[in-house]
C-alpha positions, -999 to +999 in steps of 0.1 A: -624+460+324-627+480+355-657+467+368-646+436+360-610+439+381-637+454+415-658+424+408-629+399+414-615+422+441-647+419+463-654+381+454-616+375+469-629+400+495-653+374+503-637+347+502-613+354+526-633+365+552-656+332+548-642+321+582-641+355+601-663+352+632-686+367+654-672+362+684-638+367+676-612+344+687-590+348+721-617+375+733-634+366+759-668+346+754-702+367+757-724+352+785-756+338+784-782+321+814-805+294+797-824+265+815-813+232+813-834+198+807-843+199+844-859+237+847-823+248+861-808+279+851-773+275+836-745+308+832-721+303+816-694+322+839-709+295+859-677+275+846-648+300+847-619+286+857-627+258+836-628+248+800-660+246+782-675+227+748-705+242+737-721+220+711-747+232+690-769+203+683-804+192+665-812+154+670-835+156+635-804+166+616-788+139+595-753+155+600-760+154+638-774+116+641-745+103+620-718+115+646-739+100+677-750+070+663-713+065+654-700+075+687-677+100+676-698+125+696-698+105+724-659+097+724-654+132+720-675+140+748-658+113+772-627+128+762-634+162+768-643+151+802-610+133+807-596+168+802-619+188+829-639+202+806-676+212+812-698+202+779-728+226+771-752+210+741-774+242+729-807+235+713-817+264+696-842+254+673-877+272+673-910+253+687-923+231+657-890+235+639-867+206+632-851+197+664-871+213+687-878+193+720-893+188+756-872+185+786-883+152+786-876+143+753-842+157+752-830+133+784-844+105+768-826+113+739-792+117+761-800+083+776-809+066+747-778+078+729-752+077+759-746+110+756-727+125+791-736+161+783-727+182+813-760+200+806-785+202+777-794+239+773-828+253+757-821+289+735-858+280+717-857+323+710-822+317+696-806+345+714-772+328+726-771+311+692-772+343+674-746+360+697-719+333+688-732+333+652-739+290+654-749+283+620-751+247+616-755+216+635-734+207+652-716+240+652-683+239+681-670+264+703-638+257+729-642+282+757-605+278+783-604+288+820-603+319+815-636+325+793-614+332+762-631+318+729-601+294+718-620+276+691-651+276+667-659+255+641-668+220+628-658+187+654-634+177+622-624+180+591-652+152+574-677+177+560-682+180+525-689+154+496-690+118+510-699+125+541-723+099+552-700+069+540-672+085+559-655+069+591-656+095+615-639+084+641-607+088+612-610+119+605-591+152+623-612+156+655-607+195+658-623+195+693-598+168+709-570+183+693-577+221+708-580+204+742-545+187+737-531+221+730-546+235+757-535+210+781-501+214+766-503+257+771-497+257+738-519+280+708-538+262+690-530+255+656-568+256+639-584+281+658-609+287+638-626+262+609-656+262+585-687+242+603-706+221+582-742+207+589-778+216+585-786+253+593-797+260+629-834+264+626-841+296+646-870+313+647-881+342+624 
């Protein structure tokens, strides 16, 4: 009965710290330097003083090609950029893994999906991805002016069964709705959600 009562203890245990994170909310965000789709070096503190998306992504990944070929990502890309934000998409798949690109091929793809990234960033050692813990893609982080972590997390609330017959441009957009409240000097009210794609496919 004991071992019974510590067994349910540590499953609730676990449960409840499901969405803890590793780069903890309201601290300020770790870093990085990574080269962009053009050989440039991007920093991060590159952008303090203003709000930054960072957007895990994977262009192979089902979850991924859903929300650009509906727009969604798009629309909440233009809108990020209505509100001053600087938008980071992070590749950090491994060479010959699933979503794993050129410089090349990752403009075209920006082109070809009208996608107004601010820069697309390669992490192909996964070293930025592991620091903020990305696990899926896409995988969302809201970063305000002053390099506090203010968000991370899914773009909405339409993961889970049903997804792919889903209209995403209904659901909750968590990204356009931590913007508003930053705009508005307010906390925001989901600071912290449960991402849902495929798994970043970092290297061993």
């Amino acid at each position: 009965m004991k071992n019974r009562f510590y067994t349910v203890i540590i499953a609730l245990f676990l449960s409840s710290n499901s969405l803890i994170a590793y780069v903890q909310t309201d601290e300020i965000s770790p870093d990085f330097k990574l080269k962009n789709s053009f050989g440039d070096y991007v920093s991060l503190s590159d952008y303090r003083g203003k709000k930054v998306i960072l957007e895990w992504t994977n262009h192979g990944c089902p979850f991924v090609a859903k929300h650009y070929s509906t727009g969604n990502m798009q629309s909440t890309q233009n809108y990020a950029k209505d509100s001053g934000a600087i938008w980071l998409s992070i590749i950090s798949s491994a060479p010959g893994t699933q979503g794993f690109v050129s410089s090349a091929e990752a403009n075209d793809l920006t082109s070809s999906r009208n996608a107004i990234p601010t820069h697309v960033l390669f992490d192909s050692d996964g070293t930025v991805g592991r620091m903020y813990d990305a696990k899926t893609t896409p995988h969302m982080f809201i970063i305000d002016e002053d390099g506090r972590l203010k968000y991370q997390g899914a773009i909405d609330d339409a993961g889970g069964r049903g997804f792919m017959s889903k209209d995403l441009l209904e659901a909750n957009n968590y990204i356009k709705k931590g913007l508003k409240e930053i705009l508005q000097e307010r906390s925001l009210s989901t600071p912290v959600t449960k991402p849902y794609g495929c798994s970043v496919k970092y290297a061993p």
